[in-house]
N, C-alpha and C positions, 0 to 999 in steps of 0.2 A: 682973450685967453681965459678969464674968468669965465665966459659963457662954456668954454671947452671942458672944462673942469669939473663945471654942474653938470653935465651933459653925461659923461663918463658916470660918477657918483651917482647919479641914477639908475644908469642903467646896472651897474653893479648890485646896488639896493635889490632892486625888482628882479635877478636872477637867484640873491640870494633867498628870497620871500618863496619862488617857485618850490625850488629846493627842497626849501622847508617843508612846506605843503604836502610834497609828492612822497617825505619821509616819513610823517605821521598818516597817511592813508594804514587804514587797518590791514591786515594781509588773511584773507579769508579761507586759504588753503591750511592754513597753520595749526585752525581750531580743532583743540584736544577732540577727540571719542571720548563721551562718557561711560564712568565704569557699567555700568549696569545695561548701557546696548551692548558691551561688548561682550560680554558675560551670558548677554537673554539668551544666545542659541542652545549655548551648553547646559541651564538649567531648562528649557523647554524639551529640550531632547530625549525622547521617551527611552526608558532605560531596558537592556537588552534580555531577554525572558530565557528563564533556567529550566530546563524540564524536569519533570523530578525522576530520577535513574530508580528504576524497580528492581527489590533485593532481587538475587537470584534464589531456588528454592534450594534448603539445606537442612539434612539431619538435626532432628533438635538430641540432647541429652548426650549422656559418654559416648567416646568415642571404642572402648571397649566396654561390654558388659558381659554379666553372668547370668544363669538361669538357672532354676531346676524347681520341678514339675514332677507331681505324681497325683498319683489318681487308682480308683478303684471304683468295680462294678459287679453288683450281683444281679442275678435274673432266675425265677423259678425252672422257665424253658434251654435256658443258654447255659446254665454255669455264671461262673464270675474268673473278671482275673483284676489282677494288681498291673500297675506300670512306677517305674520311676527314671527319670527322663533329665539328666543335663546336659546344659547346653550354653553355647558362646558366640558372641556376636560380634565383628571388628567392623567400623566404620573406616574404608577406605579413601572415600571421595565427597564432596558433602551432595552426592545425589547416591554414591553405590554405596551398600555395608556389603557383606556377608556373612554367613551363619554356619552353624554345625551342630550337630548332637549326637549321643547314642541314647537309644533306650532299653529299656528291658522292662517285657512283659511275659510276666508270669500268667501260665491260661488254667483254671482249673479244671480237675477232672468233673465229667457233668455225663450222664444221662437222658435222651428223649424217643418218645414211645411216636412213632410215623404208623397212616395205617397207608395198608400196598391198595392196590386197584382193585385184588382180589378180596377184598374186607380184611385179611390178616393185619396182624399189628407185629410192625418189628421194633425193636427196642436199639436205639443207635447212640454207641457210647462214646467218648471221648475221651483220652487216656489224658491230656491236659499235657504241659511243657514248659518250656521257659524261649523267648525270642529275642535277639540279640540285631537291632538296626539302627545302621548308621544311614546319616542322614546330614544333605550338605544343600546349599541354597543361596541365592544373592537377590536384595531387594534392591529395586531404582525406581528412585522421585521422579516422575514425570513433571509433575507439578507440585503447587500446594496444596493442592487434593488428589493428586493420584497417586497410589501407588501400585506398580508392576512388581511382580513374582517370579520367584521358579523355585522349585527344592525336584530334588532326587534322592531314592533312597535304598536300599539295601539287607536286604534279612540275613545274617550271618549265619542264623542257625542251621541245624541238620534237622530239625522238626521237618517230617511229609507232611505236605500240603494236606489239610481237612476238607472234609466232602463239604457243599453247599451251603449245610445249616449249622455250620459253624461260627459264632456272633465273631470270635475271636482270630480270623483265620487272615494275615494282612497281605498272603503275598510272599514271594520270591522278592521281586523289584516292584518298582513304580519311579511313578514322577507327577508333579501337579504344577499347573501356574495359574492363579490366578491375577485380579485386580481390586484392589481396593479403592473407593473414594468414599471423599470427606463431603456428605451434605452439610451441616452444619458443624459448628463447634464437638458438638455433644452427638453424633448421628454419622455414621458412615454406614458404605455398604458393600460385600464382599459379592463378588461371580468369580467361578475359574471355570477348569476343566482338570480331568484327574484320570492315570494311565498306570494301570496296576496290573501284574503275570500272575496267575492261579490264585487270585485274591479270591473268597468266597463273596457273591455277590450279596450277603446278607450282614458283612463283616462292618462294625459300628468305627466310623474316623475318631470316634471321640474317645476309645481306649484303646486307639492304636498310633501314639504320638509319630513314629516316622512319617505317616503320610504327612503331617504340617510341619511346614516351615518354623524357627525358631519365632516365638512369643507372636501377638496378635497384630501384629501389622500397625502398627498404630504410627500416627506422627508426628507425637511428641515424646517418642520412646525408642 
C-alpha cells in the first residue's frame, strides 16, 4: 500500500515540474516593435514637391488715372501750332485698361514760296485754324513685356483738309495699333502700323496728339 502511494506522489511531482517548465518558455510572437523601426518609413519618406504657381501678368499703378499734355512747335518752313490734350484712363481687367481724350490744336497762319517746273515761284499760304479730336483706345498685357494696342480717332472740325505741305494737316479719321515690349527694366521698344483719310503725308504725329493712344505705353504706369 505504501509502495502505491509513493508511486502516485511521483508521478504527480513530475507533471507538476512539466507544467512549469512549458509556462515559463519565453513566447517570441509577443516581442514589442521598437519605436524608431516603426517610425523610420515615415521620416525616410521623401517629402512631396510644390511647384512654384507664376503671378499672372497685371496692370501696375491706379486703377483710374488723369492726363493732360500740351505742346507747342515753331518751324521757319511750316508755321507753328499749339495743342493741349486731356485725357483718362480706366483700368478694367488686370490685363485690359482703356483710354480717351480730346485734343485741340491750334495751327497757325504760315506762308511758303514752291518753285513750279516752269522756274515760276508760287507762294502757298495757309490761313491756320483750330482742330478739335476725339480719340478712344484700349491697351492689353499680353505679357510682362508685351504690350498690344489700338486707338482710333476723329477730327470734329470743319477746317478743309490742307494740301501736302502742310506740317500740321492730321486727317478727317485714322486709327493706329501698335506693340510695345520691355527689353530690359529701363529699355523698351515700340512698332505699329497707322491708317489716316486726307492726312498730309508730310504731317508731324508729334503735334498731332489724336494719332497716339493715351500716355506712353508704359508698364508700370
Amino acid at each position: 500500500m505504501k509502495n502505491i502511494f509513493r508511486t502516485l506522489l511521483a508521478a504527480c511531482l513530475l507533471c507538476s515540474g512539466t507544467a512549469m517548465a512549458q509556462s515559463g518558455k519565453p513566447v517570441l510572437d509577443a516581442t514589442p516593435v521598437p519605436a524608431s523601426t516603426a517610425t523610420s518609413a515615415s521620416v525616410l519618406a521623401p517629402a512631396a514637391t510644390i511647384e512654384a504657381v507664376k503671378p499672372k501678368p497685371a496692370w501696375e499703378g491706379p486703377k483710374l488715372s488723369y492726363g493732360l499734355s500740351a505742346g507747342a512747335s515753331f518751324s521757319n518752313g511750316f508755321g507753328g501750332a499749339t495743342y493741349l490734350q486731356p485725357s483718362v484712363r480706366y483700368q478694367v481687367s488686370n490685363r485690359f485698361r482703356v483710354n480717351a481724350s480730346m485734343a485741340y490744336i491750334n495751327v497757325m497762319p504760315y506762308s511758303r514760296s514752291l518753285n513750279s517746273a516752269e522756274g515760276n515761284t508760287l507762294v502757298y499760304r495757309n490761313t491756320g485754324g483750330s482742330h478739335y479730336i476725339m480719340s478712344a483706345g484700349v491697351d492689353y498685357l499680353a505679357s510682362n513685356r508685351l504690350i498690344l494696342s489700338g486707338n482710333i480717332w476723329r477730327d470734329f472740325s470743319n477746317m478743309p483738309q490742307s494740301s501736302a505741305f502742310n506740317l500740321y494737316s492730321p486727317g478727317r479719321m485714322g486709327a493706329d495699333f501698335k506693340a510695345t515690349y520691355k527689353v530690359t527694366e529701363n529699355f523698351s521698344v515700340t512698332g505699329g502700323i497707322r491708317y489716316t483719310d486726307g492726312a498730309s503725308p508730310f504731317a508731324s504725329p508729334y503735334y498731332n496728339p489724336g494719332y497716339n493712344s493715351f500716355g506712353p505705353g508704359s508698364f508700370g504706369y
